[in-house]
N, CA, C and O atoms as a GROMACS GRO file, in nm:
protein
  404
    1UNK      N    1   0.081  -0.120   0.000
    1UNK     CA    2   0.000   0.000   0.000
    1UNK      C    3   0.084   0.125   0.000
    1UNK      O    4   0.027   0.231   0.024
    2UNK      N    5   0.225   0.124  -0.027
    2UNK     CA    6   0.286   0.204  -0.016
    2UNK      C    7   0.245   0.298  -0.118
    2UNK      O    8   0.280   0.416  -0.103
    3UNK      N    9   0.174   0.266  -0.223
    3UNK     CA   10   0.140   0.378  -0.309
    3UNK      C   11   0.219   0.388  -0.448
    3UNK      O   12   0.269   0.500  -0.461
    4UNK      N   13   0.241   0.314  -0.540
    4UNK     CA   14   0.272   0.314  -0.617
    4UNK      C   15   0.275   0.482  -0.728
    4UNK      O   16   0.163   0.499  -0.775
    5UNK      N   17   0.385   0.604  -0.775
    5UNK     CA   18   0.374   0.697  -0.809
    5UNK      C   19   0.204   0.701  -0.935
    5UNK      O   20   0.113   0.784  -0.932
    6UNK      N   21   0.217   0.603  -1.012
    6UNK     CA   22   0.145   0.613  -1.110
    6UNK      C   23  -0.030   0.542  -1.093
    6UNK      O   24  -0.122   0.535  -1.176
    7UNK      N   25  -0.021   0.495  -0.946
    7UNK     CA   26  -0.177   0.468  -0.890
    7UNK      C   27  -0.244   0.577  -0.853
    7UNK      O   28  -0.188   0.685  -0.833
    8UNK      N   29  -0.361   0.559  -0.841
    8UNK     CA   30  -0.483   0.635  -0.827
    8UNK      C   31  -0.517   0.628  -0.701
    8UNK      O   32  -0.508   0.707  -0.606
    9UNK      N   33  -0.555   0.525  -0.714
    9UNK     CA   34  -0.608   0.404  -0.599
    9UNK      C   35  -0.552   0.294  -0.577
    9UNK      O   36  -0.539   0.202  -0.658
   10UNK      N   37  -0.505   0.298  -0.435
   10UNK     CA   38  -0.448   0.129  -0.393
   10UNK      C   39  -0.517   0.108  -0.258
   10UNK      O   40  -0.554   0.194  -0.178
   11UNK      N   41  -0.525  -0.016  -0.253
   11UNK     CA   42  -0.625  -0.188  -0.218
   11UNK      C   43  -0.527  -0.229  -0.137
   11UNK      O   44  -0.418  -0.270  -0.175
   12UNK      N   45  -0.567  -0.218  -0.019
   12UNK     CA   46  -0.483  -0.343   0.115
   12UNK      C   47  -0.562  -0.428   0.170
   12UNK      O   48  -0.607  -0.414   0.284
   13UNK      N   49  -0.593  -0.554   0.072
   13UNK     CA   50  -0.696  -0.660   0.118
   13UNK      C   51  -0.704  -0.656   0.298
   13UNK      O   52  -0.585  -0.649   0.325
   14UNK      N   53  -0.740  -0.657   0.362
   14UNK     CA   54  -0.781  -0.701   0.481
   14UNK      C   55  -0.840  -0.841   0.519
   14UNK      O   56  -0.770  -0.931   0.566
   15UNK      N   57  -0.969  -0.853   0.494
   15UNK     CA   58  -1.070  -0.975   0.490
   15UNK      C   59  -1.163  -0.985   0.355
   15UNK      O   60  -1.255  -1.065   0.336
   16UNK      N   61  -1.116  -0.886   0.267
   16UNK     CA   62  -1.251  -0.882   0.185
   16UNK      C   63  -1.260  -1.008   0.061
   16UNK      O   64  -1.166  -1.032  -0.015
   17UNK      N   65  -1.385  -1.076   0.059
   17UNK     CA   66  -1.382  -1.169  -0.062
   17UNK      C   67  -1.431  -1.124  -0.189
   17UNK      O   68  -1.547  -1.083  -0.188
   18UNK      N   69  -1.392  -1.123  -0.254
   18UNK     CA   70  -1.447  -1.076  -0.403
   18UNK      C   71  -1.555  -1.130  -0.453
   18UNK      O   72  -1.640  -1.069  -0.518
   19UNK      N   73  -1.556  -1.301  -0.409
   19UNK     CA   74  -1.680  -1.392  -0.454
   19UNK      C   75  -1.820  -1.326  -0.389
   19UNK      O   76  -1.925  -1.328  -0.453
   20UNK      N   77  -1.810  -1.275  -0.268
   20UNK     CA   78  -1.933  -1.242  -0.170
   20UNK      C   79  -1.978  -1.093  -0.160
   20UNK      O   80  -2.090  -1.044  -0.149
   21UNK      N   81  -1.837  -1.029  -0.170
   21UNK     CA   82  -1.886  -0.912  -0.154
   21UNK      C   83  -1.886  -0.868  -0.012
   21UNK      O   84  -1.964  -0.783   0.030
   22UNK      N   85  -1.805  -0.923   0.054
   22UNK     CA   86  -1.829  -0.889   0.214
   22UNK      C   87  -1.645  -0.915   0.242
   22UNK      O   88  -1.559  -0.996   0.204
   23UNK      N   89  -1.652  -0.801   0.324
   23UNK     CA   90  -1.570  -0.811   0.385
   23UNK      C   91  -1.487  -0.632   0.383
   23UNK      O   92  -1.531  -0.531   0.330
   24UNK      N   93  -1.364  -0.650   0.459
   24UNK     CA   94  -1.249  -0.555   0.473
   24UNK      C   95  -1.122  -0.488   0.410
   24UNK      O   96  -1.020  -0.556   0.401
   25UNK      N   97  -1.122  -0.358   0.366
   25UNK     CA   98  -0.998  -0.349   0.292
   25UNK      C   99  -0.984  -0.169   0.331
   25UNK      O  100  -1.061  -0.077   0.356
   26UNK      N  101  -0.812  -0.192   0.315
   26UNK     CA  102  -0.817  -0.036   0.310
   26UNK      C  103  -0.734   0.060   0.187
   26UNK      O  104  -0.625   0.051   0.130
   27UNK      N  105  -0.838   0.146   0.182
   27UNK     CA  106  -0.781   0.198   0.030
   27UNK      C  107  -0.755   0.316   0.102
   27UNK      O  108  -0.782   0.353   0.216
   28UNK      N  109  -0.638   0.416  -0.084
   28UNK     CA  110  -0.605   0.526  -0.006
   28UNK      C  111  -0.590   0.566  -0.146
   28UNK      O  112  -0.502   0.524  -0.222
   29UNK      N  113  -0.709   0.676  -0.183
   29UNK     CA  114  -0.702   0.760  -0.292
   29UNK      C  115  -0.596   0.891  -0.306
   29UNK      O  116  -0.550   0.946  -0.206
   30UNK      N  117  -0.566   0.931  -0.436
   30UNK     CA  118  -0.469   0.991  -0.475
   30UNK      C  119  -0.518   1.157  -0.477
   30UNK      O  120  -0.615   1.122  -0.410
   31UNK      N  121  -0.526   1.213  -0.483
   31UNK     CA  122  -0.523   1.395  -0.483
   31UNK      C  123  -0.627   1.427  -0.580
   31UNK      O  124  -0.564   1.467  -0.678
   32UNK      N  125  -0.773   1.434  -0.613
   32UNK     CA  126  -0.844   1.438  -0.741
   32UNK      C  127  -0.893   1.338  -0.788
   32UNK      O  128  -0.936   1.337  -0.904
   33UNK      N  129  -0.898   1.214  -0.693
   33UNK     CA  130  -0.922   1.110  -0.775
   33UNK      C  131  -1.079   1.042  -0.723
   33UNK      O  132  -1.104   1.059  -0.604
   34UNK      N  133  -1.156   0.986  -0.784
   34UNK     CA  134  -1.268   0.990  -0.764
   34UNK      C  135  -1.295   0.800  -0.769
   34UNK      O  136  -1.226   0.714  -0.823
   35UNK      N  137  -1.421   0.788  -0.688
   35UNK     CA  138  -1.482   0.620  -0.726
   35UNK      C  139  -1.569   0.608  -0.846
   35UNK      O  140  -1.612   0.709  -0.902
   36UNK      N  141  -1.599   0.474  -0.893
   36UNK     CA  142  -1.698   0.456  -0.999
   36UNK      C  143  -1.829   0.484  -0.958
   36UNK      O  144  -1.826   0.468  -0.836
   37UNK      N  145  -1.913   0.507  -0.983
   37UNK     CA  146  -2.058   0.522  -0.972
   37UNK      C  147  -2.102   0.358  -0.941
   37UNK      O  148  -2.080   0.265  -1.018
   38UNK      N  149  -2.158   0.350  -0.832
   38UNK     CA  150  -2.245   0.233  -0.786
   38UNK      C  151  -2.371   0.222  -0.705
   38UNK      O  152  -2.437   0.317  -0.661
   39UNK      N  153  -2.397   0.093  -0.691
   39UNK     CA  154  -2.503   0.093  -0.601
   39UNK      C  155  -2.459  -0.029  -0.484
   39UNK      O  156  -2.376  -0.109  -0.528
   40UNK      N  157  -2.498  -0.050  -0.360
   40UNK     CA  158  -2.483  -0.144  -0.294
   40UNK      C  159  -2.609  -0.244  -0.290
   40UNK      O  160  -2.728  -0.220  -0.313
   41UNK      N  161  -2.554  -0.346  -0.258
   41UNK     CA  162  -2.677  -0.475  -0.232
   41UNK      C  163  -2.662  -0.508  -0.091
   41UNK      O  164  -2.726  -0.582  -0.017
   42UNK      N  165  -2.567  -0.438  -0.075
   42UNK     CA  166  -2.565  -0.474   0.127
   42UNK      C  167  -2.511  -0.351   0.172
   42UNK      O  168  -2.477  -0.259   0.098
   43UNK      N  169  -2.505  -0.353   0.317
   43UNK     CA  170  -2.432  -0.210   0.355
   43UNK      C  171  -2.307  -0.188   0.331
   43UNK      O  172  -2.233  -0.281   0.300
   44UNK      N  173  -2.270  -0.083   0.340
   44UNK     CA  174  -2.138  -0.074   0.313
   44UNK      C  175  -2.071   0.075   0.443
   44UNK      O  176  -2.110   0.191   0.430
   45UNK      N  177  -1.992   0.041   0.533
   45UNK     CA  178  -1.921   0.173   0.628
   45UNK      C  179  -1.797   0.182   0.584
   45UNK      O  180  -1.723   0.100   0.529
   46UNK      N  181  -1.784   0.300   0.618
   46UNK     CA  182  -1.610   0.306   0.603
   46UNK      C  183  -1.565   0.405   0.726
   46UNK      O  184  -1.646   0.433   0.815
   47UNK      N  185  -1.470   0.441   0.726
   47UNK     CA  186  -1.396   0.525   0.862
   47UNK      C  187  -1.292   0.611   0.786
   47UNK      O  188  -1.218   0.548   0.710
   48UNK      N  189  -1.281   0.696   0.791
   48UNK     CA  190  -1.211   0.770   0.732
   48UNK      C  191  -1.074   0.830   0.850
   48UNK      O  192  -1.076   0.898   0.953
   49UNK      N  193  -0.962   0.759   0.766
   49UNK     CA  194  -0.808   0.752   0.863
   49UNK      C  195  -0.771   0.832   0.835
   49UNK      O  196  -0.702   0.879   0.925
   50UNK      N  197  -0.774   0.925   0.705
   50UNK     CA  198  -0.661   1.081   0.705
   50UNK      C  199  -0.738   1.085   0.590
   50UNK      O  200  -0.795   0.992   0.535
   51UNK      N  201  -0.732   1.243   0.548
   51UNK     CA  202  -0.779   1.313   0.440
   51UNK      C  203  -0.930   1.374   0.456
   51UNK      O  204  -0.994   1.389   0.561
   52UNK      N  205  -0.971   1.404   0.323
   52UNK     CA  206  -1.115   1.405   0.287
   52UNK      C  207  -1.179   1.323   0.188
   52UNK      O  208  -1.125   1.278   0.088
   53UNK      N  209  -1.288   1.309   0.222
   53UNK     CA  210  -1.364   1.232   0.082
   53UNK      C  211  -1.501   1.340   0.084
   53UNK      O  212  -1.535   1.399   0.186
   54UNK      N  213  -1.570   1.353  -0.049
   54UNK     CA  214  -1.727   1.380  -0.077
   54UNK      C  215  -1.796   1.330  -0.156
   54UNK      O  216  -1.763   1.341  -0.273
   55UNK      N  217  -1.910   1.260  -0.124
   55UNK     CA  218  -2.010   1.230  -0.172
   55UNK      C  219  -1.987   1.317  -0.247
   55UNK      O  220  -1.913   1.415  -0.248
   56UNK      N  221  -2.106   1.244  -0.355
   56UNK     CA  222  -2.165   1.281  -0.474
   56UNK      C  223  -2.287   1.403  -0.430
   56UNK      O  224  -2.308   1.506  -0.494
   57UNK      N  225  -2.351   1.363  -0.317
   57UNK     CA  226  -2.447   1.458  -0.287
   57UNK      C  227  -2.413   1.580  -0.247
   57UNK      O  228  -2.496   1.669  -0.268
   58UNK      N  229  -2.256   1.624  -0.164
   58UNK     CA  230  -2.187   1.711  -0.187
   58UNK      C  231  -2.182   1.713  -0.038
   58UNK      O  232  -2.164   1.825   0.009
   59UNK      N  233  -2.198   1.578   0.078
   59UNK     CA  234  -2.180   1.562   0.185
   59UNK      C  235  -2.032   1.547   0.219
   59UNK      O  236  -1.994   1.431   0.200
   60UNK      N  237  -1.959   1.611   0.254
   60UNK     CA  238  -1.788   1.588   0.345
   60UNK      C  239  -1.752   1.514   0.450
   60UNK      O  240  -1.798   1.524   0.563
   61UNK      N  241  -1.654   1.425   0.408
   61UNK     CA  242  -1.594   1.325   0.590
   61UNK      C  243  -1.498   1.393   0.573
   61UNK      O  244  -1.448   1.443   0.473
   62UNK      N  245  -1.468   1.394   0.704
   62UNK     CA  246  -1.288   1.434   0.676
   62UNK      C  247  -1.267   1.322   0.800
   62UNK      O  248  -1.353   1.240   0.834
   63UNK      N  249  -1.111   1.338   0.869
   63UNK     CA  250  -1.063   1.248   0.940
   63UNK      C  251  -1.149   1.180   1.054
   63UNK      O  252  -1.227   1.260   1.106
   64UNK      N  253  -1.151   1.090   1.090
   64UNK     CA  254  -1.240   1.051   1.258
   64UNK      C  255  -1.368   1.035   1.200
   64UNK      O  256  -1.443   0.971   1.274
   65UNK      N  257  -1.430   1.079   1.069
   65UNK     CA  258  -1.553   1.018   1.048
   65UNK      C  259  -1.598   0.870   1.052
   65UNK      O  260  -1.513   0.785   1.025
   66UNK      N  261  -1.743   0.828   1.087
   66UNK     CA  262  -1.762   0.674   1.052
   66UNK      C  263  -1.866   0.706   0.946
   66UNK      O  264  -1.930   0.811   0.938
   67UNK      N  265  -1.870   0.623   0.884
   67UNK     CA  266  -2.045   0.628   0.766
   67UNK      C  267  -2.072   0.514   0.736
   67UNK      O  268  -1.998   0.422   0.704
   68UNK      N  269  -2.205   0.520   0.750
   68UNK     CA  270  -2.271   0.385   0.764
   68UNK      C  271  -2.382   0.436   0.610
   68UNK      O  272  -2.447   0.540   0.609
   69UNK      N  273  -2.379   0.352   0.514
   69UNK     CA  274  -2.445   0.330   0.426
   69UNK      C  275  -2.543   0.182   0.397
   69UNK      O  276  -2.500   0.067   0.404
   70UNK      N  277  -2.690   0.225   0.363
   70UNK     CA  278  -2.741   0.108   0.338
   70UNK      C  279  -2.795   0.029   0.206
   70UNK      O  280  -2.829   0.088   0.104
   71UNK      N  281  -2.797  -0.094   0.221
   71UNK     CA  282  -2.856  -0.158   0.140
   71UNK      C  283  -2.907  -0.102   0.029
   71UNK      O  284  -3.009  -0.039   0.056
   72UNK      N  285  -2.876  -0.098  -0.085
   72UNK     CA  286  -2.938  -0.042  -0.161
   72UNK      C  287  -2.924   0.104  -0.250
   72UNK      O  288  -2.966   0.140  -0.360
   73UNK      N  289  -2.843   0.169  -0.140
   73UNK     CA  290  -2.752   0.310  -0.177
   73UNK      C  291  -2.696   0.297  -0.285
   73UNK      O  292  -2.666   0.185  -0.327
   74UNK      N  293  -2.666   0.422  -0.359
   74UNK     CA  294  -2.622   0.465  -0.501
   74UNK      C  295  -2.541   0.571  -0.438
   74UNK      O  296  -2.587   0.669  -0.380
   75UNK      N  297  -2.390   0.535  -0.460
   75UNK     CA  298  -2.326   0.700  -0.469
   75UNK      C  299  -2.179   0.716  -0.581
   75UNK      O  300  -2.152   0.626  -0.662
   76UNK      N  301  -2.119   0.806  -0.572
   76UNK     CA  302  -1.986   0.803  -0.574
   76UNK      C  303  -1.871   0.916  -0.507
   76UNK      O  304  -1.923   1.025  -0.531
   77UNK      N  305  -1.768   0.936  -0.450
   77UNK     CA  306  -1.719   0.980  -0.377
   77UNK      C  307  -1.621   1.013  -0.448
   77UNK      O  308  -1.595   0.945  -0.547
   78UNK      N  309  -1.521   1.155  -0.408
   78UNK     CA  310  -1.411   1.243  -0.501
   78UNK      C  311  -1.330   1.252  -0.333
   78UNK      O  312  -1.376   1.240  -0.219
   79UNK      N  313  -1.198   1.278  -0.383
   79UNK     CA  314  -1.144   1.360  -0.250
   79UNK      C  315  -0.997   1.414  -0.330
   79UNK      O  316  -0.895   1.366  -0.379
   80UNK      N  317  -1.083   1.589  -0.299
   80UNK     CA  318  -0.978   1.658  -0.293
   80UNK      C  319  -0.785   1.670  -0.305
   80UNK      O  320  -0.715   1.696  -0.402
   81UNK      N  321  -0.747   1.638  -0.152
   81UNK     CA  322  -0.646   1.629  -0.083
   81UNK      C  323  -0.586   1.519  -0.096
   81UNK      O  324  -0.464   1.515  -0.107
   82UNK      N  325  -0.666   1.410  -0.096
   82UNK     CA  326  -0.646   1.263  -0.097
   82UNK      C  327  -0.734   1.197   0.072
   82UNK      O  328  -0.806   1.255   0.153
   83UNK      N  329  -0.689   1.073   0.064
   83UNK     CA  330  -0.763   0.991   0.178
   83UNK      C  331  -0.742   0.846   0.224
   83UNK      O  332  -0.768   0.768   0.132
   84UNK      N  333  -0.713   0.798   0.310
   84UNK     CA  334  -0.738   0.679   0.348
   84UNK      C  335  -0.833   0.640   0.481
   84UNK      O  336  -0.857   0.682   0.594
   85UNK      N  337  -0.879   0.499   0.362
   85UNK     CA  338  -1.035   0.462   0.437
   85UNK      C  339  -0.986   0.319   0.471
   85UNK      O  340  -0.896   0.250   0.424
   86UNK      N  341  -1.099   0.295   0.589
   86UNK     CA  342  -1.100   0.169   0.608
   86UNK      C  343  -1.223   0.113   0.597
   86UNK      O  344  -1.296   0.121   0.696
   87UNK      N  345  -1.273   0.045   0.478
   87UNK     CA  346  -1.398  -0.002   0.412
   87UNK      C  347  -1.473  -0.118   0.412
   87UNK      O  348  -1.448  -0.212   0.338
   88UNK      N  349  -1.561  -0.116   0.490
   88UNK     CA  350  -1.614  -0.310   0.493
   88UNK      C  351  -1.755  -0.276   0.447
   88UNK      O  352  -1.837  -0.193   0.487
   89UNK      N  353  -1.758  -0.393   0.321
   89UNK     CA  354  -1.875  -0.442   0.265
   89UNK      C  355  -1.997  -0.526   0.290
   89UNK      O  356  -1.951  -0.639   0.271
   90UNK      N  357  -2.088  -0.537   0.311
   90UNK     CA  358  -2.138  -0.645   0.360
   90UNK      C  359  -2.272  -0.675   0.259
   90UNK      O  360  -2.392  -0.678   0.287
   91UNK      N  361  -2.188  -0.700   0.101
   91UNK     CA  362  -2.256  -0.746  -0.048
   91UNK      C  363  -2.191  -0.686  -0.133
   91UNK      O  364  -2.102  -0.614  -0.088
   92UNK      N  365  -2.198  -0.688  -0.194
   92UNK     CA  366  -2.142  -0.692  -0.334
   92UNK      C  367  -2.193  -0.535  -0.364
   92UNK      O  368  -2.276  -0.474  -0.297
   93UNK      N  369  -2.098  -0.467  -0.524
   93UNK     CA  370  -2.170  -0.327  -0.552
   93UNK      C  371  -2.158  -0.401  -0.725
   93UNK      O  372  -2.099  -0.486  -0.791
   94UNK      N  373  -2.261  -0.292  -0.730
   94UNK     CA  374  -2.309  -0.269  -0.940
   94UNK      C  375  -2.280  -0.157  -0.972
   94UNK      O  376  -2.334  -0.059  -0.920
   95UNK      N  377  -2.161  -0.144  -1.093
   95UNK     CA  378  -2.143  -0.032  -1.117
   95UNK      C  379  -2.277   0.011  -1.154
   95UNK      O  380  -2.377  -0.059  -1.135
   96UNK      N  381  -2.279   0.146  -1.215
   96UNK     CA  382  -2.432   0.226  -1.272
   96UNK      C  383  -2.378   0.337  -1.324
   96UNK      O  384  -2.285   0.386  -1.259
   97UNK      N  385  -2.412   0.396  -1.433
   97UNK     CA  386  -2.404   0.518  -1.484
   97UNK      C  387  -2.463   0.626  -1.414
   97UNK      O  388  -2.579   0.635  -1.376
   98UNK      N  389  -2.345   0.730  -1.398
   98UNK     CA  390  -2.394   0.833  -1.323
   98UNK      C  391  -2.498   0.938  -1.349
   98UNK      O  392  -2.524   1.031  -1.271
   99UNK      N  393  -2.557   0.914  -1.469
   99UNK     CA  394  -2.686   0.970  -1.460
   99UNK      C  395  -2.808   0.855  -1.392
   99UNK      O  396  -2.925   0.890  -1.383
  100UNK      N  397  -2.774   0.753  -1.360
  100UNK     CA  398  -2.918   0.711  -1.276
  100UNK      C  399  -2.873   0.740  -1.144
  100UNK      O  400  -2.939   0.675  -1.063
  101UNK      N  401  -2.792   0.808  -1.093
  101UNK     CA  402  -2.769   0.837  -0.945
  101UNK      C  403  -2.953   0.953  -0.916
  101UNK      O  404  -2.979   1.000  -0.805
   0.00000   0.00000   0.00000
């Protein structure tokens, strides 16, 4: 997770399974760099360890935040500064085009 110069985004598996959709990982976005547009089929929290992130709705975490998202949620998230999260899934996500947000 050291961050490779030419990543965006890097993935420090924790517990998470890819088959299920559940589980733990911690990512740490780059300066401007944004997520895909999705939806969840289960909840999804994260904790936010340093930086900022914003919703799509134009809601702000910055450090010490928790967020609890449910079942069913559509978003996508940008951060500024950059950020690292610590993210557990609990289902799987579908990407979606960001006009059905």
């Amino acid at each position: 997770m050291e961050g490779l110069p030419d990543e965006q985004v890097c993935w420090k598996n924790v517990s998470f399974d890819e088959a299920t959709g559940q589980g733990s990982y911690l990512m740490k976005m780059a300066p401007g760099t944004r997520s895909n547009p999705h939806t969840h089929t289960g909840a999804e929290e994260f904790f936010v360890l340093e930086g900022d992130l914003t919703d799509n709705d134009g809601f702000s975490y910055r450090s010490g935040d928790f967020v609890s998202l449910t079942a069913g949620s559509s978003h996508f998230s940008y951060t500024k500064t950059s950020c690292l999260l610590e993210v557990t899934h609990r289902g799987a996500t579908k990407s979606i085009v960001e006009g059905a947000l």
